[in-house]
Backbone bond lengths (Angstrom), bond angles and torsions (degrees), N, CA, C in turn:
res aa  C-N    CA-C-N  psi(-1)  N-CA   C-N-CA  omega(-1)  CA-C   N-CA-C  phi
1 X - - - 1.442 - - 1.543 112.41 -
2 X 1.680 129.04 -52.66 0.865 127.59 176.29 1.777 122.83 -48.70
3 X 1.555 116.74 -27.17 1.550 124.30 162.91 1.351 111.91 -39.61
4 X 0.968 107.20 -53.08 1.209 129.71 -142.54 1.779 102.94 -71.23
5 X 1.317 89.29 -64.82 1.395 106.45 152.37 1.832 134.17 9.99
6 X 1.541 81.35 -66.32 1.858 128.65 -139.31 2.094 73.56 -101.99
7 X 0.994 113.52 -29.50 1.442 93.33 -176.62 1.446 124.32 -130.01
8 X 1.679 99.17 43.56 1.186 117.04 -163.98 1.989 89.30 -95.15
9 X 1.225 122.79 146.75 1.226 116.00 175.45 1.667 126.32 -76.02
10 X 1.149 104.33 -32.82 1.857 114.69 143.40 1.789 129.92 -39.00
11 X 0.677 88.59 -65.87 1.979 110.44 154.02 1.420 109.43 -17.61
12 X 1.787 85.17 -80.26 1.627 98.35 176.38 1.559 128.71 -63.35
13 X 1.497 116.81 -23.03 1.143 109.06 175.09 1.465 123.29 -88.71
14 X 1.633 109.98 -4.34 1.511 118.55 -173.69 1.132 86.59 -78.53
15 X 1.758 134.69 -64.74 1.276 120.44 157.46 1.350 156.57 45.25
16 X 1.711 95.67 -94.08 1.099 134.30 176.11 1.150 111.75 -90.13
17 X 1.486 133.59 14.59 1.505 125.82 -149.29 1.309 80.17 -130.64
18 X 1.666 111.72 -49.47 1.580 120.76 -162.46 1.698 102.55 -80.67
19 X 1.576 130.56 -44.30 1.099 131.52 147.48 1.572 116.07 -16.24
20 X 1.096 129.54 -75.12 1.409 163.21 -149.45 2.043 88.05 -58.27
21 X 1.488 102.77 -73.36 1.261 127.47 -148.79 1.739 86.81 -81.50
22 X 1.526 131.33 -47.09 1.392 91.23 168.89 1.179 121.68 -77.49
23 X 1.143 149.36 -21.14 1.614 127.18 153.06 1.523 115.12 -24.17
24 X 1.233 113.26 -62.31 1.286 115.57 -158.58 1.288 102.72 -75.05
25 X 1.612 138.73 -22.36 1.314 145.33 172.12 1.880 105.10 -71.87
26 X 0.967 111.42 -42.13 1.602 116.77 174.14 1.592 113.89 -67.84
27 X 1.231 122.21 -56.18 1.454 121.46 155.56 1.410 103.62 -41.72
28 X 1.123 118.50 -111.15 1.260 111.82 -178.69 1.737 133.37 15.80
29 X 1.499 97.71 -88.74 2.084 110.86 169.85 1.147 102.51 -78.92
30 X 1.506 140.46 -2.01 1.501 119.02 -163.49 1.318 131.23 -8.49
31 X 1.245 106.11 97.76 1.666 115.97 -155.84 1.065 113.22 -89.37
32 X 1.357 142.87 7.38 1.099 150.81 172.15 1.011 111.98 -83.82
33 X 1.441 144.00 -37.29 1.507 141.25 112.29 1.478 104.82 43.30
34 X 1.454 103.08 -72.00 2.024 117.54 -137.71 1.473 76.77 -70.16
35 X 1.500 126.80 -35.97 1.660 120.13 -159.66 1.746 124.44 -116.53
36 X 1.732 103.41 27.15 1.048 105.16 166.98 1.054 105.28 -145.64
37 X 1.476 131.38 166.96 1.497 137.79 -155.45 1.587 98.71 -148.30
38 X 1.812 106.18 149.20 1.425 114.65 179.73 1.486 88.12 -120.73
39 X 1.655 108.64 140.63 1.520 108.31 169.75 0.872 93.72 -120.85
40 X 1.561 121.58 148.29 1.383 129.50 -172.00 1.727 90.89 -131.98
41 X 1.709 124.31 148.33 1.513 114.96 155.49 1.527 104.00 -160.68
42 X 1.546 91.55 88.36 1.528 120.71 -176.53 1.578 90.39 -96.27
43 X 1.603 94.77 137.30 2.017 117.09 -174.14 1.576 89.87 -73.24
44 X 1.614 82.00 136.11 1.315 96.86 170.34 1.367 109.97 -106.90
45 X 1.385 118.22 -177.80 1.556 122.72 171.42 1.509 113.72 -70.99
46 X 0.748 120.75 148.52 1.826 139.59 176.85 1.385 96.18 -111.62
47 X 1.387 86.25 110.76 1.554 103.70 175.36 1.417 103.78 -112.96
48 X 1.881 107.61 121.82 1.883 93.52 176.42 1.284 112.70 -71.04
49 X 1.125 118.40 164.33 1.430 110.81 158.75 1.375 121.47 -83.15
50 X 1.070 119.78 -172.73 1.486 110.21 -140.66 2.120 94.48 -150.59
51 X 0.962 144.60 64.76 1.366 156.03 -157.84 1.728 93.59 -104.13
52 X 1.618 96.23 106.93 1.384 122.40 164.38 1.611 129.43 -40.62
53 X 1.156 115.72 102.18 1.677 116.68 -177.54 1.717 85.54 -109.85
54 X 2.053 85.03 141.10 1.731 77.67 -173.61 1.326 108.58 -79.14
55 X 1.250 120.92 170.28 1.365 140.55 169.12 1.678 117.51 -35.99
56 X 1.194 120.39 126.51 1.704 109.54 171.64 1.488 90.65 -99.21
57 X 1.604 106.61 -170.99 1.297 117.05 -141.72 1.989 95.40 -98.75
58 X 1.752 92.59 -32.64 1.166 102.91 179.01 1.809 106.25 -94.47
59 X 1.096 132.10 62.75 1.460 138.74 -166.40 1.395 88.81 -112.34
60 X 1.526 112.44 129.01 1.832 120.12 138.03 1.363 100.21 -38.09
61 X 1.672 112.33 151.99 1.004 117.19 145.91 1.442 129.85 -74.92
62 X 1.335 129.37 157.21 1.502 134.46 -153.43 1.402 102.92 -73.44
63 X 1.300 102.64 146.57 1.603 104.15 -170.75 1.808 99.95 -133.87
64 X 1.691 110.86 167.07 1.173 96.92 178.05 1.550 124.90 -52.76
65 X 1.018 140.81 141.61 1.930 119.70 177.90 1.629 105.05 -80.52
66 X 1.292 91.22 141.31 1.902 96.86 -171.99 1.331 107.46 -71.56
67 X 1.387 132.96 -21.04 1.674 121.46 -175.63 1.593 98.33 -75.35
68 X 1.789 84.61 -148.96 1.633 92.15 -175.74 1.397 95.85 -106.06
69 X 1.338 109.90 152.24 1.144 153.53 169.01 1.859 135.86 -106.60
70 X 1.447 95.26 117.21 1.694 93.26 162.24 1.278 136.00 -87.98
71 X 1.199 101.91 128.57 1.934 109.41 -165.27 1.043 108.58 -75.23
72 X 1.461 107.39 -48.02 1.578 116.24 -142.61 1.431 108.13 -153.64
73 X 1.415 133.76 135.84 1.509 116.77 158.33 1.651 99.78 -161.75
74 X 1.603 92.03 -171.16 1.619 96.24 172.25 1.882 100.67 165.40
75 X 1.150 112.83 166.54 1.357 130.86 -176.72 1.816 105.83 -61.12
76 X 0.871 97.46 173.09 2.037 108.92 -178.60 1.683 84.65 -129.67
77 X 0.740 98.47 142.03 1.610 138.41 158.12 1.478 127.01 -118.42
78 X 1.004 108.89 161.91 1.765 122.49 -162.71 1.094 88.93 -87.69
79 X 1.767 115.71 145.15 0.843 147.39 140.82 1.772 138.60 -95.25
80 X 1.399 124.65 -103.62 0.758 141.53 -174.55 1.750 97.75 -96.90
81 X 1.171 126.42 -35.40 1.582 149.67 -173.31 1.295 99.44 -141.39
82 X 1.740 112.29 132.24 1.525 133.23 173.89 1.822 89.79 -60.98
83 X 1.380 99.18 112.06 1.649 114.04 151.97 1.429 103.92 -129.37
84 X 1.819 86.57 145.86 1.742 83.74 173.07 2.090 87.11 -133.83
85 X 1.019 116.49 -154.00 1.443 129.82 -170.19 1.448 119.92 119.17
86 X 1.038 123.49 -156.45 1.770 130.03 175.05 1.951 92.78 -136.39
87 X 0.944 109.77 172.22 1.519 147.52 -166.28 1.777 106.42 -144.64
88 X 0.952 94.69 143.36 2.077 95.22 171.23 1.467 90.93 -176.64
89 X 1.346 106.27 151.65 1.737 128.89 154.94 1.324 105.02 -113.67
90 X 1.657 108.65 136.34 1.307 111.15 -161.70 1.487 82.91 -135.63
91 X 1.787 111.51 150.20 1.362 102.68 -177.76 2.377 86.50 -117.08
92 X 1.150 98.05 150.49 1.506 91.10 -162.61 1.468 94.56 -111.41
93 X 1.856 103.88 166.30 1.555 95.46 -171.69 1.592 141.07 -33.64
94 X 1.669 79.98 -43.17 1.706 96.91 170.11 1.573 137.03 -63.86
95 X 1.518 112.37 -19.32 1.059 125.45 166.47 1.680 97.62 117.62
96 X 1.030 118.49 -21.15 1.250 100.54 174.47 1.419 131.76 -70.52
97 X 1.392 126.19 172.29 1.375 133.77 179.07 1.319 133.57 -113.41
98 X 1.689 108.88 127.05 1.471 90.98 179.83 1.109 118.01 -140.03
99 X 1.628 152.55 -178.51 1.532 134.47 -162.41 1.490 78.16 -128.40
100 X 1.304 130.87 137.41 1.205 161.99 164.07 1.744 135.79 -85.17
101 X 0.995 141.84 63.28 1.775 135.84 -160.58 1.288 92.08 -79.71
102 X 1.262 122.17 122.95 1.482 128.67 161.65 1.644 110.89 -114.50
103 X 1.525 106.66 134.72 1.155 109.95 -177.84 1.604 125.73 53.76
104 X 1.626 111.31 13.60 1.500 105.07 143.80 1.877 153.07 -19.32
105 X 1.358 96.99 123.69 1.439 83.06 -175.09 1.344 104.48 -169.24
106 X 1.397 108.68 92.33 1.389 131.59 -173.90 1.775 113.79 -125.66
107 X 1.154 117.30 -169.62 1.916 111.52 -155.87 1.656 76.95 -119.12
108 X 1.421 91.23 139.08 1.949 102.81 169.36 1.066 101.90 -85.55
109 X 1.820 111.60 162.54 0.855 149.10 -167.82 1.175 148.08 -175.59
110 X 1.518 154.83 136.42 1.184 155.17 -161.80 1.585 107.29 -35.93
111 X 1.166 122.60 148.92 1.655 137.45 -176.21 1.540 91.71 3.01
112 X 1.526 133.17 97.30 0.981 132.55 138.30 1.823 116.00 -105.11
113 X 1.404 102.08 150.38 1.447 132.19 -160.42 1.121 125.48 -148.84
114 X 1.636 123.75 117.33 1.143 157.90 165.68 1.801 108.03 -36.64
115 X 1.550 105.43 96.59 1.572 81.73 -179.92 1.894 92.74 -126.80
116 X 1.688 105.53 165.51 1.740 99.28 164.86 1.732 81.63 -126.73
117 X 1.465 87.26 145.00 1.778 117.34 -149.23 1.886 86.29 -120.99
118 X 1.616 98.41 167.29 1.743 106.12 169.01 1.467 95.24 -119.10
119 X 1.772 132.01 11.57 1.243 146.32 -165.71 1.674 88.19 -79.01
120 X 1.540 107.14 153.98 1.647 121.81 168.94 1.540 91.58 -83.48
121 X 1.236 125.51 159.69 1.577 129.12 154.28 1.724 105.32 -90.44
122 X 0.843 99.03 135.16 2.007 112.87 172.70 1.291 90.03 -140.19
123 X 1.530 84.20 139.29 1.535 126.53 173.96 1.938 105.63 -58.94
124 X 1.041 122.25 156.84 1.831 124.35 168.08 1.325 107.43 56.56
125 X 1.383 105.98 153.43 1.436 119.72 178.09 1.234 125.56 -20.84
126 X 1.698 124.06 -12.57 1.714 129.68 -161.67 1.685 76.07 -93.07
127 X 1.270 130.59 -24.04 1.676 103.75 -155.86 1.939 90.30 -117.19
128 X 1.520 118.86 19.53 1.189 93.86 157.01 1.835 137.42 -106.43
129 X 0.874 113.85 7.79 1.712 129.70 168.05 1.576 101.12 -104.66
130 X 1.135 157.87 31.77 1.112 147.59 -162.05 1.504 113.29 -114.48
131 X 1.452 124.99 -18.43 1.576 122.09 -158.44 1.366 105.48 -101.99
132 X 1.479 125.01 -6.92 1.768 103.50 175.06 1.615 100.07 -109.89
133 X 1.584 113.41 32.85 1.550 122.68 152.66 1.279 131.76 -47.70
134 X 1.550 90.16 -50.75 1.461 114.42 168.71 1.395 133.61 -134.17
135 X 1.484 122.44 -152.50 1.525 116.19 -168.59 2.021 100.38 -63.03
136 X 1.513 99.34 138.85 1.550 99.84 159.89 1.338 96.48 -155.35
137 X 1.280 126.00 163.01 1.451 175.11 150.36 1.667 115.38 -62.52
138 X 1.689 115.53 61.51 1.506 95.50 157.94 1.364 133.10 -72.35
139 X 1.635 108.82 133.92 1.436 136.15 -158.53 1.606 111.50 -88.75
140 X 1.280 86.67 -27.32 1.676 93.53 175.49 1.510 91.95 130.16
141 X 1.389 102.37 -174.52 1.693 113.62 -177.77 1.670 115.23 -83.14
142 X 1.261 116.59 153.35 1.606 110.20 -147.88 2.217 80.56 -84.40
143 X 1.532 95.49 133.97 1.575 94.06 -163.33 2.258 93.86 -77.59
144 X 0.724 132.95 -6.15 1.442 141.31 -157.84 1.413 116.28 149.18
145 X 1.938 79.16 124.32 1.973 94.25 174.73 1.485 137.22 -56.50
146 X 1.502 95.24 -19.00 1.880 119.03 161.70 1.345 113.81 -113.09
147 X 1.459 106.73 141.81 1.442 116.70 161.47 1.551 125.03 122.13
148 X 0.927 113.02 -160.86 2.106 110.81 -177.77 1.931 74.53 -104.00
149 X 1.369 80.49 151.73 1.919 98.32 164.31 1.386 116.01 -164.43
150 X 1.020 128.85 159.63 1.790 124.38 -161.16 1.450 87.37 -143.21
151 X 1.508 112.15 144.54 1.548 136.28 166.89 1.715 117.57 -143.98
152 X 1.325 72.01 113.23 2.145 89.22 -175.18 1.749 100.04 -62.20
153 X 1.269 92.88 115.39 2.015 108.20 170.88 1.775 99.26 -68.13
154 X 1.377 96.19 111.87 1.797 84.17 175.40 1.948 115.92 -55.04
155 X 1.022 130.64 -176.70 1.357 137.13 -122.55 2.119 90.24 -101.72
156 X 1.488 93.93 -47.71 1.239 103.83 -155.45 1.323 112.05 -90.00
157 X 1.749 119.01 2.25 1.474 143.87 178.15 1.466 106.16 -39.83
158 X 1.135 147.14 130.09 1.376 150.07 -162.46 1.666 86.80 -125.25
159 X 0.825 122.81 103.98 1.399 146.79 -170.78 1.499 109.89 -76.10
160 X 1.181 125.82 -40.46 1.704 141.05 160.33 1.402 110.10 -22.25
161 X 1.289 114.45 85.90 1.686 97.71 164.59 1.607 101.12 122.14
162 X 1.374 114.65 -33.04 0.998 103.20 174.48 1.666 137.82 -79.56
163 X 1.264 117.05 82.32 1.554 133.76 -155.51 1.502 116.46 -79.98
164 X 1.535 118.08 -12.53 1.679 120.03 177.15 1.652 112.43 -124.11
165 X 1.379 116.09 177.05 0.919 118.88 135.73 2.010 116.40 -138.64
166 X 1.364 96.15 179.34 1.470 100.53 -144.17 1.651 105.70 -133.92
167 X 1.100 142.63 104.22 1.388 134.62 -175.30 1.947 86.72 -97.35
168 X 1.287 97.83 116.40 1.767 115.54 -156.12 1.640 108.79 -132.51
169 X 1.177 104.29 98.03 1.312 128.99 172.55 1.429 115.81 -46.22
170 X 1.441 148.56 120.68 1.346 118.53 -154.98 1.740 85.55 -122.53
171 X 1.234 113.55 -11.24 1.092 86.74 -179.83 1.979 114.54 -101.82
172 X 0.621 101.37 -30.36 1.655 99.83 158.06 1.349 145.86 -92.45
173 X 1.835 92.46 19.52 1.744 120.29 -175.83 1.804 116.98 30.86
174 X 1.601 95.59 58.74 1.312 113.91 177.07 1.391 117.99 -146.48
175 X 1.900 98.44 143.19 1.773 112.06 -169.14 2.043 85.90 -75.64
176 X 1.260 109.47 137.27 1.950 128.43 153.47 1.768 83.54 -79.25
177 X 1.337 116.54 -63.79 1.666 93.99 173.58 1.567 107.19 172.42
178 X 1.076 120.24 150.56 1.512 114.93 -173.41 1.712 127.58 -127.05
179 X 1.377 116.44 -178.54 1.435 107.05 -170.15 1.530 112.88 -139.32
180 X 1.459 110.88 108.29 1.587 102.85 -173.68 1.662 100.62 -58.38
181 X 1.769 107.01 149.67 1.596 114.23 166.20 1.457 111.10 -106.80
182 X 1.367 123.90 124.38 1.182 143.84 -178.00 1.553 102.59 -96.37
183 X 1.363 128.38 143.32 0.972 112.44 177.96 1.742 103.49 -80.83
184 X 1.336 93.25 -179.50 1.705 110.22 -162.43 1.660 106.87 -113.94
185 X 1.133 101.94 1.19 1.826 96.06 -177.55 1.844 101.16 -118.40
């Protein structure tokens, strides 16, 4: 009886149905994700620090400083996945801009992406769907869940407003976790 079964044409198409659908369930969550890690440790800018001597009487007034510079930064917080690291916008000798992850270390995952958001970051589940509310800035795809990584701000980025950043899941419209930017001066 059980032959018989096995060559029933129903059989075969439940099969092919269940075949079919975990593929497309594995694509999909690719779960192998949760248990492998990309380290990335792309040079970042060296920014000196910069320790205030007061003003003499005969001082230029302050001018932009020609190296690089930090704009902006702040801590990562958990999201959807415990990430921790730093965030910074650094403006570099040349004038250009770029968003910086130092010491990242968050859980991989399907199409994740580097965005700078005008979203607040909140702590718990209220602050993880929140950043394609409003205006953001994709940075490109997050290059590795560990490590320093650098992303060139294209040229014409109007920087105004933009107060977070967001390691942003695109396909399950969810923060892994993000980092308000405070300015740095």
């Amino acid at each position: 009886m059980p032959i018989r079964l096995l060559r029933a044409p129903l059989t075969w198409v439940a099969v092919a149905v269940l075949a079919v659908g975990t593929a497309a369930a594995l694509y999909w969550f690719q779960p192998w994700k949760l248990v492998t890690d990309t380290e990335v440790h792309e040079e970042l800018v060296a920014v000196p620090s910069t320790v205030s001597a007061p003003p003499s009487p005969s001082a230029a007034p302050a001018s932009t400083p020609a190296g690089p510079v930090v704009l902006a930064g702040g801590e990562f917080v958990s999201h959807e996945h415990d990430t921790r690291g730093t965030a910074r916008i650094v403006r570099t000798a040349d004038g250009r801009h770029r968003l910086e992850l130092v010491g990242l270390d968050t859980s991989n995952g399907p199409d994740l992406q580097v965005w700078l958001t005008d979203q607040p970051v909140r702590t718990g589940p209220s602050g993880w769907r929140v950043f394609d509310d409003g205006r953001h800035v994709a940075l490109g795809p997050l290059k590795g869940n560990r490590g320093d990584q650098a992303y060139a701000i294209p040229a014409d980025t109007d920087l105004t407003g933009l107060t977070s950043v967001s390691i942003w899941c695109r396909r399950f419209a969810v923060s892994f976790g993000a980092a308000a930017l405070a300015d740095a001066g």
